[in-house]
mmCIF file of the N, C-alpha and C atoms, coordinates in Angstrom:
data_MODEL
# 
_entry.id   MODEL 
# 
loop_
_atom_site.group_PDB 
_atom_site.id 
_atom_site.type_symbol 
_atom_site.label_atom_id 
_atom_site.label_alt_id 
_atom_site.label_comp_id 
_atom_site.label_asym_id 
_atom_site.label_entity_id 
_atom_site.label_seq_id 
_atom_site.pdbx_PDB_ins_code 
_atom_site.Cartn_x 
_atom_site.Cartn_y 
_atom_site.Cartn_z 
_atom_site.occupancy 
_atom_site.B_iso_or_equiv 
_atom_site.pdbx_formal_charge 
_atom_site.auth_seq_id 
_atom_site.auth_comp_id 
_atom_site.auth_asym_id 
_atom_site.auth_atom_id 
_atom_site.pdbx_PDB_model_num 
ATOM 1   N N  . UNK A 1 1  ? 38.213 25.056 -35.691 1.00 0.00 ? 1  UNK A N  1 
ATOM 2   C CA . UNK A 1 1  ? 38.058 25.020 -37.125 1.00 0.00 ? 1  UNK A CA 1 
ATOM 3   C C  . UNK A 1 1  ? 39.282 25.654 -37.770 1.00 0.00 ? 1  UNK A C  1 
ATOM 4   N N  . UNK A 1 2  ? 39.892 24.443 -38.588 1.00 0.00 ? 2  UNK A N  1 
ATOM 5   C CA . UNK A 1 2  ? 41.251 25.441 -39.617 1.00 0.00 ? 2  UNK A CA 1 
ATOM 6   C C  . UNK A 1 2  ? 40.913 25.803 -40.775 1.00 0.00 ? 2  UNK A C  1 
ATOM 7   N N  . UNK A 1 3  ? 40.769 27.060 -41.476 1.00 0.00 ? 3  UNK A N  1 
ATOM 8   C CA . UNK A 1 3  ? 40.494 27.564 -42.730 1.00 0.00 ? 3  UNK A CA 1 
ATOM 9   C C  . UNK A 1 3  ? 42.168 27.923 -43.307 1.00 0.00 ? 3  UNK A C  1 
ATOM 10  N N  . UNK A 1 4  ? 41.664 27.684 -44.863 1.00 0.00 ? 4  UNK A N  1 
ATOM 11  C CA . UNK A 1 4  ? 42.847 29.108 -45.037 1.00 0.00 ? 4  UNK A CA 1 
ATOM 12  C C  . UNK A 1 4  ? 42.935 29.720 -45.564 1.00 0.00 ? 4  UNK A C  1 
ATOM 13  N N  . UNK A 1 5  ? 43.942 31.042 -45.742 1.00 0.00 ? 5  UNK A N  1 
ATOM 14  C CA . UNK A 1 5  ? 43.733 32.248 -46.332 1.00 0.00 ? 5  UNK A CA 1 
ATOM 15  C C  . UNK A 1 5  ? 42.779 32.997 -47.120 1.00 0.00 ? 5  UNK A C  1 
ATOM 16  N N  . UNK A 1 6  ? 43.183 31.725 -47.850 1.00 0.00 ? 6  UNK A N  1 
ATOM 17  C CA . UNK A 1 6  ? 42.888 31.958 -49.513 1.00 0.00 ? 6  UNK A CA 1 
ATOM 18  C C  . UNK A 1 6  ? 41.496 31.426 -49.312 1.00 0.00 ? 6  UNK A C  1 
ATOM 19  N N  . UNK A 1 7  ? 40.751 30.550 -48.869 1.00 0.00 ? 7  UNK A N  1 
ATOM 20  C CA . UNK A 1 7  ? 39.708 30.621 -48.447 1.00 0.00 ? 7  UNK A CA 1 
ATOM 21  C C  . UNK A 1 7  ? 38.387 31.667 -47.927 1.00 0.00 ? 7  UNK A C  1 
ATOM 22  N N  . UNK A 1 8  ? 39.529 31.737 -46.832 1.00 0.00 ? 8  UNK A N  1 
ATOM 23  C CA . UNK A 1 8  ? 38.765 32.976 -46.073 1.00 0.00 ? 8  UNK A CA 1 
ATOM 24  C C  . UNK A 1 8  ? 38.563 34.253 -47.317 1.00 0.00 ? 8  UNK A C  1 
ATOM 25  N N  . UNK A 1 9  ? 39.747 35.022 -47.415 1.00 0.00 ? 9  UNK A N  1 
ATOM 26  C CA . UNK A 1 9  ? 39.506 35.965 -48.994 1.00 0.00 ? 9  UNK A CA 1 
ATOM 27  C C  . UNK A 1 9  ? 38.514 35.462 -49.918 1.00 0.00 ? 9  UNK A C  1 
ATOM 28  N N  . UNK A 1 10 ? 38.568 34.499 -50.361 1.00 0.00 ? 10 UNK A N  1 
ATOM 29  C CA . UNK A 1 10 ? 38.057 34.151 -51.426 1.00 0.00 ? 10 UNK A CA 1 
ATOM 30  C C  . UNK A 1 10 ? 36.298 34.332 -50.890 1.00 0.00 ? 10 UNK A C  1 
ATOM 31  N N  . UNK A 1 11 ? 35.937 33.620 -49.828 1.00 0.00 ? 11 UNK A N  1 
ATOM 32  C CA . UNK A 1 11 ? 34.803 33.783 -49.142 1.00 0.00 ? 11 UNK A CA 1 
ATOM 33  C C  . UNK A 1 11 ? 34.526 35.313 -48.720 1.00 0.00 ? 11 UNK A C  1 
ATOM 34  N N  . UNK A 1 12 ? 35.005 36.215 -47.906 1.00 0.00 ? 12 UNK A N  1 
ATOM 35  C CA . UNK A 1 12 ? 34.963 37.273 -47.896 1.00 0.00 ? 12 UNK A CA 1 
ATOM 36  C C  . UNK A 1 12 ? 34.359 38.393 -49.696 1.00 0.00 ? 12 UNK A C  1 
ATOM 37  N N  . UNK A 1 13 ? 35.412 38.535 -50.119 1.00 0.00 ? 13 UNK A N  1 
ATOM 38  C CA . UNK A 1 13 ? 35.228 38.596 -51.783 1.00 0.00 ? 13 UNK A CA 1 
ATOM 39  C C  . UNK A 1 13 ? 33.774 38.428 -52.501 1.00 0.00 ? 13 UNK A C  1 
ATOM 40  N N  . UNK A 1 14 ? 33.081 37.091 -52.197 1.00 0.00 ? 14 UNK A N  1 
ATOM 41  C CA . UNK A 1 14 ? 32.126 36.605 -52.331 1.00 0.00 ? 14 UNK A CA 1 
ATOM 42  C C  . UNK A 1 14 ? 30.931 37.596 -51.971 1.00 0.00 ? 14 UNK A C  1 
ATOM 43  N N  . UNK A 1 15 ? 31.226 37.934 -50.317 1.00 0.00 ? 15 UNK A N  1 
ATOM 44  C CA . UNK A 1 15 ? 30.078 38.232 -49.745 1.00 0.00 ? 15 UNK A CA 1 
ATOM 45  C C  . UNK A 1 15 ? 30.118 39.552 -49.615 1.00 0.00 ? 15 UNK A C  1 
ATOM 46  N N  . UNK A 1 16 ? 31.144 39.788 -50.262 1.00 0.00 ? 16 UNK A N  1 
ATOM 47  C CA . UNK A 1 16 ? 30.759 41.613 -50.450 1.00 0.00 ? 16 UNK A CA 1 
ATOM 48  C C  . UNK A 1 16 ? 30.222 41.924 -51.777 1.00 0.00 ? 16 UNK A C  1 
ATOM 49  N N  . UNK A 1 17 ? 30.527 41.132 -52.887 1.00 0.00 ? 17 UNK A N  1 
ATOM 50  C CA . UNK A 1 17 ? 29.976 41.121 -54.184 1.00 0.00 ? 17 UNK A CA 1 
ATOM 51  C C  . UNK A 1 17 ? 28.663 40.606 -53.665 1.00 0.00 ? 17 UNK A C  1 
ATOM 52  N N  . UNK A 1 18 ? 27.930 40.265 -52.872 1.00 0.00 ? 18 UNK A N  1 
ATOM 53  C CA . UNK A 1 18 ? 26.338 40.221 -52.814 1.00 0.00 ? 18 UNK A CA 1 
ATOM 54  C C  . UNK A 1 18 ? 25.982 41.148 -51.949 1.00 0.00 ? 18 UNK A C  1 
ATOM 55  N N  . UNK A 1 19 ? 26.678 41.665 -50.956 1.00 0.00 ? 19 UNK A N  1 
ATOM 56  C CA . UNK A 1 19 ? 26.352 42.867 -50.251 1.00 0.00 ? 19 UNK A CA 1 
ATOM 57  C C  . UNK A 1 19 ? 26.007 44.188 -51.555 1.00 0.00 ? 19 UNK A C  1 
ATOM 58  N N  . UNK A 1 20 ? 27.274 44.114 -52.610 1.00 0.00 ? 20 UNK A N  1 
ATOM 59  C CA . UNK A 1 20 ? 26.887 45.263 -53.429 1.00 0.00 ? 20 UNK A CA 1 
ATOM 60  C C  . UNK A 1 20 ? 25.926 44.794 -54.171 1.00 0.00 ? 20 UNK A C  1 
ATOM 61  N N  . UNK A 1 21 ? 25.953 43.694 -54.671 1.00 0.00 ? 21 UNK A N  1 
ATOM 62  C CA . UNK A 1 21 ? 24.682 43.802 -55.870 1.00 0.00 ? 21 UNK A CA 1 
ATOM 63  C C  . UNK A 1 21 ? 23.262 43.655 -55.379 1.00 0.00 ? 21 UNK A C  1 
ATOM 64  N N  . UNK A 1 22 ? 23.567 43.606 -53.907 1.00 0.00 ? 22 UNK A N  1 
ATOM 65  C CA . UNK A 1 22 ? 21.750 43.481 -52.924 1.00 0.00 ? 22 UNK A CA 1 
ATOM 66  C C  . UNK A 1 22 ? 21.542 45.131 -52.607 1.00 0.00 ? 22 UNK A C  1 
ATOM 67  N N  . UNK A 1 23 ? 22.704 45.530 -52.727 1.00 0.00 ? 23 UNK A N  1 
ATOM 68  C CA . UNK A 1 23 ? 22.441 47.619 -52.786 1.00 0.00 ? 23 UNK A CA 1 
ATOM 69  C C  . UNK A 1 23 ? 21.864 47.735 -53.993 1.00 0.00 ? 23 UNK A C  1 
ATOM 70  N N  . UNK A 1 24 ? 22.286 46.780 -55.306 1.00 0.00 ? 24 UNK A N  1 
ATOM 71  C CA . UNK A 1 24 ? 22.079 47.915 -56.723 1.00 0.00 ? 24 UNK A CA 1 
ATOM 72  C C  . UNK A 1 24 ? 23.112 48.328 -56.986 1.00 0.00 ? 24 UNK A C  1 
ATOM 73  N N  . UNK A 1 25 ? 24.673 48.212 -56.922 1.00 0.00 ? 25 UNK A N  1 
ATOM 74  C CA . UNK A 1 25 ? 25.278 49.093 -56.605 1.00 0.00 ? 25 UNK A CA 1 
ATOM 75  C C  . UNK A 1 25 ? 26.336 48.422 -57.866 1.00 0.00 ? 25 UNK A C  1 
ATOM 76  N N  . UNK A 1 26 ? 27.202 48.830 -58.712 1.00 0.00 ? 26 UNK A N  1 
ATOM 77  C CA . UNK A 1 26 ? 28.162 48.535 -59.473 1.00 0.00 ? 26 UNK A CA 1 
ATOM 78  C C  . UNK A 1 26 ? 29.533 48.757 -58.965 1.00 0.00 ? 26 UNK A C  1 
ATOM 79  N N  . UNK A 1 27 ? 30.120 47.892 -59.537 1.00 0.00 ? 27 UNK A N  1 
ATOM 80  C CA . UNK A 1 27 ? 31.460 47.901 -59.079 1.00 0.00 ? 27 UNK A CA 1 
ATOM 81  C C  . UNK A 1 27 ? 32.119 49.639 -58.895 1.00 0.00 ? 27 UNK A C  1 
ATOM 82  N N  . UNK A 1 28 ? 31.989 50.031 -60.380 1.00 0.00 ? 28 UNK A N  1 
ATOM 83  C CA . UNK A 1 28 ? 31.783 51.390 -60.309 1.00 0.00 ? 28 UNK A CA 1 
ATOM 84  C C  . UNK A 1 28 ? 31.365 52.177 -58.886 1.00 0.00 ? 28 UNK A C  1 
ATOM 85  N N  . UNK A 1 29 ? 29.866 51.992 -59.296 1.00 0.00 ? 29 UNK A N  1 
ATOM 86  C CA . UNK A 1 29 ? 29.355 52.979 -58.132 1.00 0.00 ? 29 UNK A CA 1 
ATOM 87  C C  . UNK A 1 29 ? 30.000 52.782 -56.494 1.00 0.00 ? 29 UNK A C  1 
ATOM 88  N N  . UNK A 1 30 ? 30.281 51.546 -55.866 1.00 0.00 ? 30 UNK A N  1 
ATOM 89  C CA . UNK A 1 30 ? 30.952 51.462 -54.986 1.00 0.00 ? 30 UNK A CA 1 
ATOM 90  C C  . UNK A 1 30 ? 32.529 51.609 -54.785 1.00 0.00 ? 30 UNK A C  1 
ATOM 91  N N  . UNK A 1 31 ? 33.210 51.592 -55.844 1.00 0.00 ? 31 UNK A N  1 
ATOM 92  C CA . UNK A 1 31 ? 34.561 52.373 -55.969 1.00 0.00 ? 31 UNK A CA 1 
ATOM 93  C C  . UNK A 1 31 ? 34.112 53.631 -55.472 1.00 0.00 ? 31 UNK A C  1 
ATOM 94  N N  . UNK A 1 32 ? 33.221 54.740 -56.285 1.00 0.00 ? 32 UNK A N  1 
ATOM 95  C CA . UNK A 1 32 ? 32.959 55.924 -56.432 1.00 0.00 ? 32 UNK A CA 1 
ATOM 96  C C  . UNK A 1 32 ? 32.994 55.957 -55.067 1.00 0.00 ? 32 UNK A C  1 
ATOM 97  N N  . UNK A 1 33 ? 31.641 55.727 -53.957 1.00 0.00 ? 33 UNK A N  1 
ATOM 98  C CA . UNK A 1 33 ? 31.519 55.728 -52.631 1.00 0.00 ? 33 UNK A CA 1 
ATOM 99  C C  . UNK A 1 33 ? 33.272 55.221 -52.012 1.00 0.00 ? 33 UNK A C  1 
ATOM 100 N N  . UNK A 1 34 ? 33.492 54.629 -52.099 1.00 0.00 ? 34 UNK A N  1 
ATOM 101 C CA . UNK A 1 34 ? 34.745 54.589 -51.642 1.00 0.00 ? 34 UNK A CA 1 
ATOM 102 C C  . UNK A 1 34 ? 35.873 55.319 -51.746 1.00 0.00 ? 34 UNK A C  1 
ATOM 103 N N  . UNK A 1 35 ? 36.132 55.481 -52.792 1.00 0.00 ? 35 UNK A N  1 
ATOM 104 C CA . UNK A 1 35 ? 37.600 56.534 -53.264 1.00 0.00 ? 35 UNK A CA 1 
ATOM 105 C C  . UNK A 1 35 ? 38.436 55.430 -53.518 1.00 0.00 ? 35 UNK A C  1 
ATOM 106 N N  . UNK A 1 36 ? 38.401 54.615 -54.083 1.00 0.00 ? 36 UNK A N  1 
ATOM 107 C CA . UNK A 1 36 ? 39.452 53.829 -54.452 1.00 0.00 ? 36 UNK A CA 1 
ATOM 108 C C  . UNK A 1 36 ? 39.235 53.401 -56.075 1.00 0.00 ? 36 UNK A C  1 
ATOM 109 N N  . UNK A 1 37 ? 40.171 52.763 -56.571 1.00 0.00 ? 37 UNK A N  1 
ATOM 110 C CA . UNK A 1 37 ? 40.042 52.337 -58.508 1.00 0.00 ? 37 UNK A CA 1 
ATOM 111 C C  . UNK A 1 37 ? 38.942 50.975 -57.934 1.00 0.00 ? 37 UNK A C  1 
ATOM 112 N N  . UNK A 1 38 ? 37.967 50.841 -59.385 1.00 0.00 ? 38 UNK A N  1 
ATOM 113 C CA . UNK A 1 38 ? 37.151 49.969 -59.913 1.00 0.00 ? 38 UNK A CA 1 
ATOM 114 C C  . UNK A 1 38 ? 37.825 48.734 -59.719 1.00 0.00 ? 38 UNK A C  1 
ATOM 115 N N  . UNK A 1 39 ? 39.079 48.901 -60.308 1.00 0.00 ? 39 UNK A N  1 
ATOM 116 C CA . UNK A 1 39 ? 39.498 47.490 -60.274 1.00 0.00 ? 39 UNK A CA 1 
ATOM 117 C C  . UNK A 1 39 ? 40.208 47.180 -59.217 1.00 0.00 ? 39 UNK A C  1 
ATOM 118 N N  . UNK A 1 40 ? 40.318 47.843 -57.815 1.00 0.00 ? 40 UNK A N  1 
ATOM 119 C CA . UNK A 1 40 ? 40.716 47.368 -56.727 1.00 0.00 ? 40 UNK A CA 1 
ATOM 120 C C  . UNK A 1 40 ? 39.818 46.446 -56.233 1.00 0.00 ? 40 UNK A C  1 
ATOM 121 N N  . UNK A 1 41 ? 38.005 47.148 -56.155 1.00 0.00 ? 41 UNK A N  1 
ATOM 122 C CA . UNK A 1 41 ? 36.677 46.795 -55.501 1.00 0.00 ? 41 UNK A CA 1 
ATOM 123 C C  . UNK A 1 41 ? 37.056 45.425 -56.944 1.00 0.00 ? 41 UNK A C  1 
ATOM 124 N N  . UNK A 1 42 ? 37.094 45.365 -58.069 1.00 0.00 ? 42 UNK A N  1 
ATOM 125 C CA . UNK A 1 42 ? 36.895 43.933 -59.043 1.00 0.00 ? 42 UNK A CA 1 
ATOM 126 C C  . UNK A 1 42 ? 38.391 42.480 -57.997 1.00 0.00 ? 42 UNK A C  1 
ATOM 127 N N  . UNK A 1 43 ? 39.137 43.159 -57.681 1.00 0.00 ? 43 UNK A N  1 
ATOM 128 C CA . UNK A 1 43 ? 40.346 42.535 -57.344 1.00 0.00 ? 43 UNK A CA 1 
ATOM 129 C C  . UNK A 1 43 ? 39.856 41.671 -56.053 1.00 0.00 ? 43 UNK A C  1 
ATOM 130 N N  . UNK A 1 44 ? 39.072 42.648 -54.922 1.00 0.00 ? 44 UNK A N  1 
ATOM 131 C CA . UNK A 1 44 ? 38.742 42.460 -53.546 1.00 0.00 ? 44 UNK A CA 1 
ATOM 132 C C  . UNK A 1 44 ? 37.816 41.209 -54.192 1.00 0.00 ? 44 UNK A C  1 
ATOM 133 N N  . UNK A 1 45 ? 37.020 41.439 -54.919 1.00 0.00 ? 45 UNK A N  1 
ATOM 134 C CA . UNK A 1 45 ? 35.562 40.345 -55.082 1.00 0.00 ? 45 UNK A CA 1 
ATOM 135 C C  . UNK A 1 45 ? 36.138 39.163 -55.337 1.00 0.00 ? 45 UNK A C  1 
ATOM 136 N N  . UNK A 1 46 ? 37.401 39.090 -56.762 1.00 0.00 ? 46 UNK A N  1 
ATOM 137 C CA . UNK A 1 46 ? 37.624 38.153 -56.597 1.00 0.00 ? 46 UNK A CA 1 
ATOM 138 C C  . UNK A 1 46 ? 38.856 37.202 -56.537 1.00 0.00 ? 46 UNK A C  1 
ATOM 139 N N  . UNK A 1 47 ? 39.031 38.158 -54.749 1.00 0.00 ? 47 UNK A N  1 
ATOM 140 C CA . UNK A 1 47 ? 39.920 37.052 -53.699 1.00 0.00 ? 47 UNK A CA 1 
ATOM 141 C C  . UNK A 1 47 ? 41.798 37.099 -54.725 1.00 0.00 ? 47 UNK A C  1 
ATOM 142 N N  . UNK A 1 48 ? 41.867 38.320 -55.451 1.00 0.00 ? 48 UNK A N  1 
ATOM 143 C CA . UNK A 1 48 ? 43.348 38.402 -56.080 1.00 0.00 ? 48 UNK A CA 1 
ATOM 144 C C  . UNK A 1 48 ? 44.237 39.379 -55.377 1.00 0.00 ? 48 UNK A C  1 
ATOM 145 N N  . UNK A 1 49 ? 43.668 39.967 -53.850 1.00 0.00 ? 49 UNK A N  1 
ATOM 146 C CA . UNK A 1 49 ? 44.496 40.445 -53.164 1.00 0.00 ? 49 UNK A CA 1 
ATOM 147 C C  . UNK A 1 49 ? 43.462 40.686 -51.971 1.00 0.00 ? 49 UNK A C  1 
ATOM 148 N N  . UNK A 1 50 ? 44.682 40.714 -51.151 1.00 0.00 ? 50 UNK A N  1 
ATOM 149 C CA . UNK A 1 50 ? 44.338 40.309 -49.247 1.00 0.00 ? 50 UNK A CA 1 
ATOM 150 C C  . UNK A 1 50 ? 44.467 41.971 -49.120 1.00 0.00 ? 50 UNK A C  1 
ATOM 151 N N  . UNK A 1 51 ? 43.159 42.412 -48.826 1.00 0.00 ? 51 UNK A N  1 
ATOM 152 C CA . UNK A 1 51 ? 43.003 44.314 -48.822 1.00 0.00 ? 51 UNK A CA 1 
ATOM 153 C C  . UNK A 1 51 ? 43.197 44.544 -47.398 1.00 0.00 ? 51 UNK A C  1 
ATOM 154 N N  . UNK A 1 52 ? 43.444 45.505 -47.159 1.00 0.00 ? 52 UNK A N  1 
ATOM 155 C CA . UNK A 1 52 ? 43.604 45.963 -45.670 1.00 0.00 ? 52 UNK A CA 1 
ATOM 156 C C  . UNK A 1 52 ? 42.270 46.400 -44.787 1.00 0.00 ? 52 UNK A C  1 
ATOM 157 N N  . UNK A 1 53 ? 42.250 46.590 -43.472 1.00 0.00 ? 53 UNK A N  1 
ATOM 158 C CA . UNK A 1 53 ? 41.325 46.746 -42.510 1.00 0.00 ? 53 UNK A CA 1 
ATOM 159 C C  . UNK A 1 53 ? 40.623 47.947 -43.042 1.00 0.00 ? 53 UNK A C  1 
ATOM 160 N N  . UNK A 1 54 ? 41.695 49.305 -43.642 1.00 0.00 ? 54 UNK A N  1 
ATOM 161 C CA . UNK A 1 54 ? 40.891 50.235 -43.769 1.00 0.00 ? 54 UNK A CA 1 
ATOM 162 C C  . UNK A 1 54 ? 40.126 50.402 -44.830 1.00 0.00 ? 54 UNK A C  1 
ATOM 163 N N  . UNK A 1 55 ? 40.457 49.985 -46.283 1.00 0.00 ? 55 UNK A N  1 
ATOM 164 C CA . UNK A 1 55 ? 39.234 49.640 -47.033 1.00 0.00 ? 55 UNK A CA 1 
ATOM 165 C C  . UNK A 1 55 ? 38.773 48.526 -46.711 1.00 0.00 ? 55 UNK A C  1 
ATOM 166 N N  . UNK A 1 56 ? 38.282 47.992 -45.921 1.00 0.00 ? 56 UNK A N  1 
ATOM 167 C CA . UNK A 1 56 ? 36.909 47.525 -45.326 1.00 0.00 ? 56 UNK A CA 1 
ATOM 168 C C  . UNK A 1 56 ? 36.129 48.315 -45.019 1.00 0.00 ? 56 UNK A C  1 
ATOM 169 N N  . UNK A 1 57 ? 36.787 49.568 -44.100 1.00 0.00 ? 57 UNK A N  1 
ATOM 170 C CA . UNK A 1 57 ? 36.210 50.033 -43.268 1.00 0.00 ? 57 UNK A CA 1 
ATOM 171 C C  . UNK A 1 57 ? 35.094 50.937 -44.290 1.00 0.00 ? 57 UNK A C  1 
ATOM 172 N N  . UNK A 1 58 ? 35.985 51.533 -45.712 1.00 0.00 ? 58 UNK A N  1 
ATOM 173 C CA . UNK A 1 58 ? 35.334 51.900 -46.408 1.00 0.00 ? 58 UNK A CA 1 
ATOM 174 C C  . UNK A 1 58 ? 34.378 51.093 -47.479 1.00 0.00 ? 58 UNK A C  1 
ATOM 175 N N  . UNK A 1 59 ? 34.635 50.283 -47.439 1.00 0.00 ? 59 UNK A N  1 
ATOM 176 C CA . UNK A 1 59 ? 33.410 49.254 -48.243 1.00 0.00 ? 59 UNK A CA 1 
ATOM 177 C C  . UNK A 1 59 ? 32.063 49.191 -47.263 1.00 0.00 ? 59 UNK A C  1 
ATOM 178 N N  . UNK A 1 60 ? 32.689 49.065 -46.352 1.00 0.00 ? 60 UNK A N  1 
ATOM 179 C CA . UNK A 1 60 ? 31.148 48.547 -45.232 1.00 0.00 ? 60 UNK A CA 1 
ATOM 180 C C  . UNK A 1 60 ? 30.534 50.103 -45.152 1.00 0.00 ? 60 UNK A C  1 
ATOM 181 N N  . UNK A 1 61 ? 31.144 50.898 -45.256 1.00 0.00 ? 61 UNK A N  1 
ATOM 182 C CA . UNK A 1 61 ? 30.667 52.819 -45.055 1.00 0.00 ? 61 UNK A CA 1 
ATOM 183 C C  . UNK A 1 61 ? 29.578 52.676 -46.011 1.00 0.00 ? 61 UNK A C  1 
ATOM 184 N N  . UNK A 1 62 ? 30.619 52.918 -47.241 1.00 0.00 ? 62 UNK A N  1 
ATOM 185 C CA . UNK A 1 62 ? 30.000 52.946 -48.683 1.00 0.00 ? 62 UNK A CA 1 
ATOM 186 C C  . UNK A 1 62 ? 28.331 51.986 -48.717 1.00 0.00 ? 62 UNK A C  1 
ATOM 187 N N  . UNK A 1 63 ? 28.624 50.614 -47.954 1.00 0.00 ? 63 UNK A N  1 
ATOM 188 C CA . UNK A 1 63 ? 27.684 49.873 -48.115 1.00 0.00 ? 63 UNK A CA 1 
ATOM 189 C C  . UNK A 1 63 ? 26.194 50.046 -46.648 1.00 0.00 ? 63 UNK A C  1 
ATOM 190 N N  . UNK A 1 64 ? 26.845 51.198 -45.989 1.00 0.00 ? 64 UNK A N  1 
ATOM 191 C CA . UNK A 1 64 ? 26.028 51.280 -45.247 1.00 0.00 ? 64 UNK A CA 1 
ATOM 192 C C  . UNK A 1 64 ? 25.597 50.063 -44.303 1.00 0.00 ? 64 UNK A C  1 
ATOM 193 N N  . UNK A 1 65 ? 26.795 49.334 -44.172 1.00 0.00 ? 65 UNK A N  1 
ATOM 194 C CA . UNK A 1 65 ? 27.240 48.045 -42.760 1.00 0.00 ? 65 UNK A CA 1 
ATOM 195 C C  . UNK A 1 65 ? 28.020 48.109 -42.053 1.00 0.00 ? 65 UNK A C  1 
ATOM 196 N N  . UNK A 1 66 ? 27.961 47.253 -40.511 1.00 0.00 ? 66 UNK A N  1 
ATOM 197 C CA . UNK A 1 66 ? 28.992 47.461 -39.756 1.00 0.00 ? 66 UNK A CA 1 
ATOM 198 C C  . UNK A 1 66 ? 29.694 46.782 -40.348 1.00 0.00 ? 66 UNK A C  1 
ATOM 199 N N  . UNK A 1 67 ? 31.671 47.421 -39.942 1.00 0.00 ? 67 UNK A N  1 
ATOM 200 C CA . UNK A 1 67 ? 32.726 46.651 -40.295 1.00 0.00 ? 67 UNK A CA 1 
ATOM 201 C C  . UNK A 1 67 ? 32.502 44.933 -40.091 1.00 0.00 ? 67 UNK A C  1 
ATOM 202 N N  . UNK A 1 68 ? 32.278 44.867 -39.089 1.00 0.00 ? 68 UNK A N  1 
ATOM 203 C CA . UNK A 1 68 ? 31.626 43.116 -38.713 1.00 0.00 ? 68 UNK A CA 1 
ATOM 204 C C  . UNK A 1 68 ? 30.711 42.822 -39.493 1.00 0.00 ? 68 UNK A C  1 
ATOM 205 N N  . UNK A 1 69 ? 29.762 43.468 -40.155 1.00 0.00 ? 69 UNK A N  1 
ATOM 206 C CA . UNK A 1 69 ? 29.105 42.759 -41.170 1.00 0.00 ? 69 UNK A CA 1 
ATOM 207 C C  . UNK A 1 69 ? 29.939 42.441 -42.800 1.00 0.00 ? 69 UNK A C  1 
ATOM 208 N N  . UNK A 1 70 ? 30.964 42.830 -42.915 1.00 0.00 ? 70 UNK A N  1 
ATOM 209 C CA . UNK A 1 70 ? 31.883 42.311 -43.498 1.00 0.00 ? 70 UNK A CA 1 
ATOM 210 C C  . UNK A 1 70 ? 32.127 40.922 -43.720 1.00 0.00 ? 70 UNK A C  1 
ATOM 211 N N  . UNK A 1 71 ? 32.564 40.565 -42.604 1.00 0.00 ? 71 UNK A N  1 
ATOM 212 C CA . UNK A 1 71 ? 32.960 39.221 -41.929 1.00 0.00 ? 71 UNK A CA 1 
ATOM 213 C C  . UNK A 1 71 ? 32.049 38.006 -41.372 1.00 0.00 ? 71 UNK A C  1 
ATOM 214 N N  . UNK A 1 72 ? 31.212 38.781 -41.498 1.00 0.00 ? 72 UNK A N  1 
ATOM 215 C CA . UNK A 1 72 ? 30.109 37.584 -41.122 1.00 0.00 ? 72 UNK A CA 1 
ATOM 216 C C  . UNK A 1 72 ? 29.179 37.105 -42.205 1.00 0.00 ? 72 UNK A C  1 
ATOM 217 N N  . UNK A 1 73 ? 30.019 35.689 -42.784 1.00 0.00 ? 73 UNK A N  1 
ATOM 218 C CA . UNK A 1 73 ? 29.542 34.913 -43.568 1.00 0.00 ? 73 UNK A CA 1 
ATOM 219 C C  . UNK A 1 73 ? 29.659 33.296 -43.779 1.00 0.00 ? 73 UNK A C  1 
ATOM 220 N N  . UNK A 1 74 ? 29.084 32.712 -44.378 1.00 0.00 ? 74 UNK A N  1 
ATOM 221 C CA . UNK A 1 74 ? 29.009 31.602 -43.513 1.00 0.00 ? 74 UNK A CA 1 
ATOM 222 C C  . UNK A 1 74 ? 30.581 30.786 -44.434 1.00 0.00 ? 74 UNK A C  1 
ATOM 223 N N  . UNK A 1 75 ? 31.367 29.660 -44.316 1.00 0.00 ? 75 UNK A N  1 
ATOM 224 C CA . UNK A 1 75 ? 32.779 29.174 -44.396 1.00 0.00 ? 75 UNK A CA 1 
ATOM 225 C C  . UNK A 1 75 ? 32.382 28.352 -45.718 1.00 0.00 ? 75 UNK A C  1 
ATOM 226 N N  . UNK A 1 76 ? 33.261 28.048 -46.723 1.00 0.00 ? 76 UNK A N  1 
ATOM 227 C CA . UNK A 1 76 ? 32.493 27.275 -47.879 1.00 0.00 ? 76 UNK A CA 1 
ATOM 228 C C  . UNK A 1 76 ? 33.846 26.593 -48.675 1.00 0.00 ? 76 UNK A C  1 
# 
């Protein structure tokens, strides 16, 4: 299967904006849990920059998921 990038991000993005809003959780409040600006977590959702491994690592913390539950979503 060939995807690309901008795909994948864009899909990713997606499925963390339902990971947070299936917490309750505002863009806000998951910055807060994280330590990073609001509008980084607004940027990540939607797919306007390719974020690095380690805020993942802190999104999935914050969200109380494994890093792999990140990534596991279905291709669109």
């Amino acid at each position: 299967m060939d995807i690309s990038e901008e795909t994948f991000i864009a899909n990713l993005g997606v499925h963390i904006r339902q990971l947070r809003e299936k917490k309750g959780l505002s863009q806000q409040d998951l910055a807060n849990d994280c330590d990073i600006p609001k509008t980084q977590i607004g940027r990540i959702e939607r797919a306007e920059i390719n974020t690095t491994v380690k805020t993942l690592v802190k999104i999935a913390n914050a969200l109380d998921v494994e890093p792999k539950e990140l990534l596991n979503f279905p291709l669109k």
